[in-house]
C-alpha positions as CSV (number, residue, x, y, z in Angstrom):
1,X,17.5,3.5,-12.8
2,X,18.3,0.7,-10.7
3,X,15.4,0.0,-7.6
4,X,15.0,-1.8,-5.1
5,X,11.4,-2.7,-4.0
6,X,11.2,-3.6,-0.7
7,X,7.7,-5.9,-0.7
8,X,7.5,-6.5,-4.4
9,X,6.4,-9.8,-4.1
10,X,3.1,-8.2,-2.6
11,X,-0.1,-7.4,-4.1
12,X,0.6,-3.3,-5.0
13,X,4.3,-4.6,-4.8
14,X,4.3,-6.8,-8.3
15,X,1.9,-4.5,-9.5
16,X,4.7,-1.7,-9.2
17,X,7.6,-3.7,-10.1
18,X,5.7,-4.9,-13.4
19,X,5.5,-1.2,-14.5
20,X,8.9,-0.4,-13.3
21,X,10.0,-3.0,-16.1
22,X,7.9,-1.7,-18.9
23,X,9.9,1.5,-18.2
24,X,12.9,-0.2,-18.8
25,X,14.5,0.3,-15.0
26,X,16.1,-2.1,-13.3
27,X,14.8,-4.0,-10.3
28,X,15.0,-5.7,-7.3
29,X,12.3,-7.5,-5.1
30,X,13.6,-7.8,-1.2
31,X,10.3,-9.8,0.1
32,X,10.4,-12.5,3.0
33,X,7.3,-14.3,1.6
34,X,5.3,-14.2,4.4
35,X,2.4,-13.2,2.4
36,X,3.5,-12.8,-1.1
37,X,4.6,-15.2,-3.5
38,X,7.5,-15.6,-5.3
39,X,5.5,-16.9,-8.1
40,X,4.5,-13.3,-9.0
41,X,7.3,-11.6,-9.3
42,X,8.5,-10.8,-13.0
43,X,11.4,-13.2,-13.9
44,X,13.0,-10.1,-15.5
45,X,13.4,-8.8,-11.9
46,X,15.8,-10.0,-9.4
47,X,15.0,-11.1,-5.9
48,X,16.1,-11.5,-2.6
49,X,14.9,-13.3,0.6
50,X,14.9,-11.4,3.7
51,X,13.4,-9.8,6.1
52,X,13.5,-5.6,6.7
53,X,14.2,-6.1,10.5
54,X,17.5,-8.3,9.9
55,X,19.9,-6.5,9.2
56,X,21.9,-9.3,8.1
57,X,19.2,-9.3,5.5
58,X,19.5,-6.2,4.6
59,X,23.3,-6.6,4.0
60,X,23.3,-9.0,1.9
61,X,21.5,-6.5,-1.1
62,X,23.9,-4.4,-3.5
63,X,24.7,-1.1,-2.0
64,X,24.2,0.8,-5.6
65,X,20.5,1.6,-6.1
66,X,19.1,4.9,-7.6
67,X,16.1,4.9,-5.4
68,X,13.9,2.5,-2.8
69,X,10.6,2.2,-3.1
70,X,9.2,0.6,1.1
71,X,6.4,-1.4,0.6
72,X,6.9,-4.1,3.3
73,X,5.1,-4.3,6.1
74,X,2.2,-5.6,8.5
75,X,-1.4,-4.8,7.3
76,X,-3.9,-6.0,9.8
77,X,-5.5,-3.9,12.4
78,X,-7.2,-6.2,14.3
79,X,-4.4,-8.4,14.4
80,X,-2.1,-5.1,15.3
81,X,-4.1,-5.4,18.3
82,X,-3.1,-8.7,19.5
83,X,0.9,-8.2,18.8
84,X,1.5,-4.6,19.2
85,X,5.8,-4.7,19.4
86,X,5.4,-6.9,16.3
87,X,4.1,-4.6,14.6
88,X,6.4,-1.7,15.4
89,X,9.4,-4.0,15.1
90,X,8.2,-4.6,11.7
91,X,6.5,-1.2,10.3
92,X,9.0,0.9,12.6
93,X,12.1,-0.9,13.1
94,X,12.1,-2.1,9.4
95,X,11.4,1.1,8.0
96,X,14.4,2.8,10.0
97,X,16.5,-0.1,8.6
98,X,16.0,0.4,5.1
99,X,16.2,4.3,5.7
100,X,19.6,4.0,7.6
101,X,21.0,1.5,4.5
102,X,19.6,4.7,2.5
103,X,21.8,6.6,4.4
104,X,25.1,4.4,4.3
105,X,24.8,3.7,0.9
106,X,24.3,7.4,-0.6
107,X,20.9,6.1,-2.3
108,X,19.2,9.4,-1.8
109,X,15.8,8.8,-3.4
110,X,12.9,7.2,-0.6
111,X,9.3,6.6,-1.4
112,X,7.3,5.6,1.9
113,X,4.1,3.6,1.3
114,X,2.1,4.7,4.2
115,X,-1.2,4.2,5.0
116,X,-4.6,6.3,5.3
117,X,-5.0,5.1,8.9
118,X,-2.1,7.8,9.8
119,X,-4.7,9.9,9.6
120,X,-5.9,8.9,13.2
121,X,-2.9,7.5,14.5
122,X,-3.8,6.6,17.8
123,X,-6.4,4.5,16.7
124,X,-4.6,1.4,16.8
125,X,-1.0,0.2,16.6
126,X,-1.2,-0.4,12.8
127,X,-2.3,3.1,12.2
128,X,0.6,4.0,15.0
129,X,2.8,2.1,13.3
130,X,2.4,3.9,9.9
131,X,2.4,6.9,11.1
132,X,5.3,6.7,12.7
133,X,8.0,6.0,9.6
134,X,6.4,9.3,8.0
135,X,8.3,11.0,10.7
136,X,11.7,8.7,10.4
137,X,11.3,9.7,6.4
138,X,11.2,13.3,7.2
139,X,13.9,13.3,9.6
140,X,16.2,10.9,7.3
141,X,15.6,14.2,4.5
142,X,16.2,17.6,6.7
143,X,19.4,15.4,7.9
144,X,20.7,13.1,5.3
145,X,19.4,15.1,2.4
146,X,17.3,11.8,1.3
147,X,14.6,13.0,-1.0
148,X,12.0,11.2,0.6
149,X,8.1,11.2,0.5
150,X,5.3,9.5,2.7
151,X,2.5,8.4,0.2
152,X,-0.7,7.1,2.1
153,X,-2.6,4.3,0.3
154,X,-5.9,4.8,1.2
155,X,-8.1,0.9,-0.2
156,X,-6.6,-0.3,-2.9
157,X,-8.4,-2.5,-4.8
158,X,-7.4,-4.7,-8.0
159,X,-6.4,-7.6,-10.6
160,X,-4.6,-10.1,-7.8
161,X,-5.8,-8.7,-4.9
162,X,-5.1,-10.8,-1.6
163,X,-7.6,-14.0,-1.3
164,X,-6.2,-15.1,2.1
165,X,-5.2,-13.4,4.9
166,X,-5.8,-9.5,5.3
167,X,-8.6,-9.1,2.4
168,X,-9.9,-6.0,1.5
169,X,-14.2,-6.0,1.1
170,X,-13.9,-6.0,-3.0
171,X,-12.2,-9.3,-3.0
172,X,-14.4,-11.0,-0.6
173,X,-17.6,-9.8,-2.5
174,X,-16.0,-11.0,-5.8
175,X,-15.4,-14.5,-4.7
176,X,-18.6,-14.6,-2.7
177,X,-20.3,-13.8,-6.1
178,X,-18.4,-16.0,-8.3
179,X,-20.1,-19.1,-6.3
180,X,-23.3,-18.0,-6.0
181,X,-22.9,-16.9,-2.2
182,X,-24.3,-14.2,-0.1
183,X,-22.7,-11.0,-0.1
184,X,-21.4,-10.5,3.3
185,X,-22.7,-7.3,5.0
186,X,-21.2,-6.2,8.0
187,X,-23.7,-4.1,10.2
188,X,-25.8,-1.9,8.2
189,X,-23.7,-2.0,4.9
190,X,-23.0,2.6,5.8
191,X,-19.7,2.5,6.8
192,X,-17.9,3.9,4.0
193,X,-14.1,4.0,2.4
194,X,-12.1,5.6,0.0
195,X,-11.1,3.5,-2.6
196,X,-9.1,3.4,-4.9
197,X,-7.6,1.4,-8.4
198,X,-4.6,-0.5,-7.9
199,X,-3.5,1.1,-11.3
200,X,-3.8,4.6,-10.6
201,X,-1.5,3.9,-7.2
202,X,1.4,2.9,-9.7
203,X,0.7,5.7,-11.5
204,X,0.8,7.8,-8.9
205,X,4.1,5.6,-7.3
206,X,6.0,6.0,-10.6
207,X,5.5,9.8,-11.1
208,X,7.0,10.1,-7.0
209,X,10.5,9.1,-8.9
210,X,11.2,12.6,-10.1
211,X,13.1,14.6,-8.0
212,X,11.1,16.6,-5.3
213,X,12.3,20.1,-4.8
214,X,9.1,21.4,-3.0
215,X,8.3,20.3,0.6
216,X,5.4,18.3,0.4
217,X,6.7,15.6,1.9
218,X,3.0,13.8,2.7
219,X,0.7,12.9,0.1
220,X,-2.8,10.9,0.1
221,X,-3.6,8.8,-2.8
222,X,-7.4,7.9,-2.8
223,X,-10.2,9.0,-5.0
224,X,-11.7,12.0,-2.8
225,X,-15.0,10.1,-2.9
226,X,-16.5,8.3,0.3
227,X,-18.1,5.1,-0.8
228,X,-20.5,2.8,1.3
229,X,-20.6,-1.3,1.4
230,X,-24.6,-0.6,0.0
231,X,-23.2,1.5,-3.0
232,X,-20.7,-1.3,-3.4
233,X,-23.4,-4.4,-3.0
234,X,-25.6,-2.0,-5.6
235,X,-22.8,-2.6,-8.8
236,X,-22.7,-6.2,-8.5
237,X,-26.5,-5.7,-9.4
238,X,-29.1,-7.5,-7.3
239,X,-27.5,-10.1,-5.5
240,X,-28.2,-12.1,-2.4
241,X,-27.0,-10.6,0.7
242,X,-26.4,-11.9,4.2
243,X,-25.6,-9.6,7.5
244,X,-22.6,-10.2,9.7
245,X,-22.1,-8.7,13.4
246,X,-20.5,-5.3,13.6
247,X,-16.5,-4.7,13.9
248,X,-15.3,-2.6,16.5
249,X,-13.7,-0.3,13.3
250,X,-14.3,3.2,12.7
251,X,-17.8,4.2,10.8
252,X,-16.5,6.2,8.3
253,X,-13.4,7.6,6.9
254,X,-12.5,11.1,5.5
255,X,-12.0,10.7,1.7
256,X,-8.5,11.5,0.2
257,X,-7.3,15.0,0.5
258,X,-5.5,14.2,-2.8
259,X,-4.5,18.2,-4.0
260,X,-0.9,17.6,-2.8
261,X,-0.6,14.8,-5.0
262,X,-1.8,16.7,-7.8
263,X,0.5,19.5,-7.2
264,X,2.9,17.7,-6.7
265,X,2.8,14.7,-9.4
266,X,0.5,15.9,-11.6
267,X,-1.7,13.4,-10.9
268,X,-5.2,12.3,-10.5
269,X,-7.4,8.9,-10.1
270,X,-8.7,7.6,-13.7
271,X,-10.6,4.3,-12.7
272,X,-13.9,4.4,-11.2
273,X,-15.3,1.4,-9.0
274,X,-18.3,0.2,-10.6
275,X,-16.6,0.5,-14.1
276,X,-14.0,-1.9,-12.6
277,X,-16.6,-4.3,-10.8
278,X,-18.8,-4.8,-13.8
279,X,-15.2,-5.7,-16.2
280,X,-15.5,-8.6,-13.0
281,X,-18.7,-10.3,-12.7
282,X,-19.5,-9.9,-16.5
């Protein structure tokens, strides 16, 4: 098949187009580079420059791909708070881009990454703003017949996760480690999270490329397990610690609902976190 991956120069993104390779499809990275690198991308794939809200961008890609998987877009919640129309031109606007070239170029297979914060939409204008596209997907395949799904990363953790920028807990404890640093604790260390192993969201990601003749149209991929920042300080073993101020961010989250996604792919999470930590810090 030929694919275009829409933020492939990303963390998940070159994760996904490496195994997209292995499996002998061909591919095509459409990244603006504003926080992946170019660097990462397999030289086997091809790439383009632009941005999903130009549509002169957008334009300039070949018009023939089998399927698009829509992995760009704006992370940050707190920062979603301080630009909220840049994040709905981007996550909004750029989703409904890609899905109208869908449309005009009879590509009729879509594979949303969403987000777990669309569980609670409201609660900022990320989450709003992820939330939002699942509905543009859904209208884009009752009218264009576009076999779309919405797949909601819940924390994805991994080899070349991000070390600047939007960082996820993992990779903050990891470096903190690796130089003999406290541990960073915000609050009381209880909030917890789902997360989940970079590989088993390609997994997931790659079985979403058969066709869909069912109408889930919404799945979660997480682990179904509620995990706190103690548990996580616990499987780096006994290392310093330092407490930071509370974030105004929510407490806890509701693990991954991830039946749909085993109905519907087959599929299930293989790695577990502390397995993964200790292949780290060893």
């Amino acid at each position: 098949m030929k694919i275009l991956v829409t933020g492939g120069a990303g963390f998940i993104g070159t994760h996904l187009v490496d195994e997209l390779l292995k499996q002998n499809h061909e591919v095509l990275v459409f990244d603006n580079l504003s926080t992946g690198r170019i660097d990462n991308i397999s030289k086997e794939a091809a790439f383009v420059k632009g941005d999903i809200t130009s549509k002169y961008d957008i334009f300039k890609l070949p018009k023939d791909f089998d399927a698009v998987y829509h992995l760009a877009g704006l992370l940050d919640v707190k920062a979603s708070l301080n630009n909220p129309s840049y994040y709905t031109t981007t996550n909004v606007v750029g989703t409904s881009n890609i899905l109208e070239f869908c449309k005009d170029n009879n590509i009729k297979k879509f594979i949303y990454a969403s987000s777990c914060a669309s569980e609670k939409p409201i609660s900022s204008p990320y989450a709003l703003t992820k939330y939002l596209p699942e509905y543009y997907c859904n209208m884009y395949n009752n009218l264009f017949d576009i076999d779309t799904l919405n797949v909601r990363f819940y924390n994805v953790y991994g080899e070349n996760m991000n070390v600047s920028g939007y960082r996820l807990v993992l990779s903050i404890f990891l470096e903190k480690f690796s130089l003999g640093e406290p541990l960073p604790i915000v609050g009381d260390g209880e909030q917890t999270r789902d997360f989940i192993y970079v590989g088993d969201i390609i997994s997931g990601l790659i079985s979403a490329l058969k066709p869909n003749n069912t109408n889930i149209r919404t799945i979660n991929l997480g682990t179904n397990q509620a995990i706190s920042i103690n548990q996580i300080v616990k499987m780096f073993g006994s290392p310093k610690t330092t407490n930071i101020p509370e974030r105004d961010e929510p407490k806890h989250i509701t693990p991954a609902d991830i039946n749909p996604a085993k109905d519907l792919l087959n599929w299930e999470p293989k790695m577990k976190l502390e397995k993964w930590i200790k292949t780290q810090i060893q």
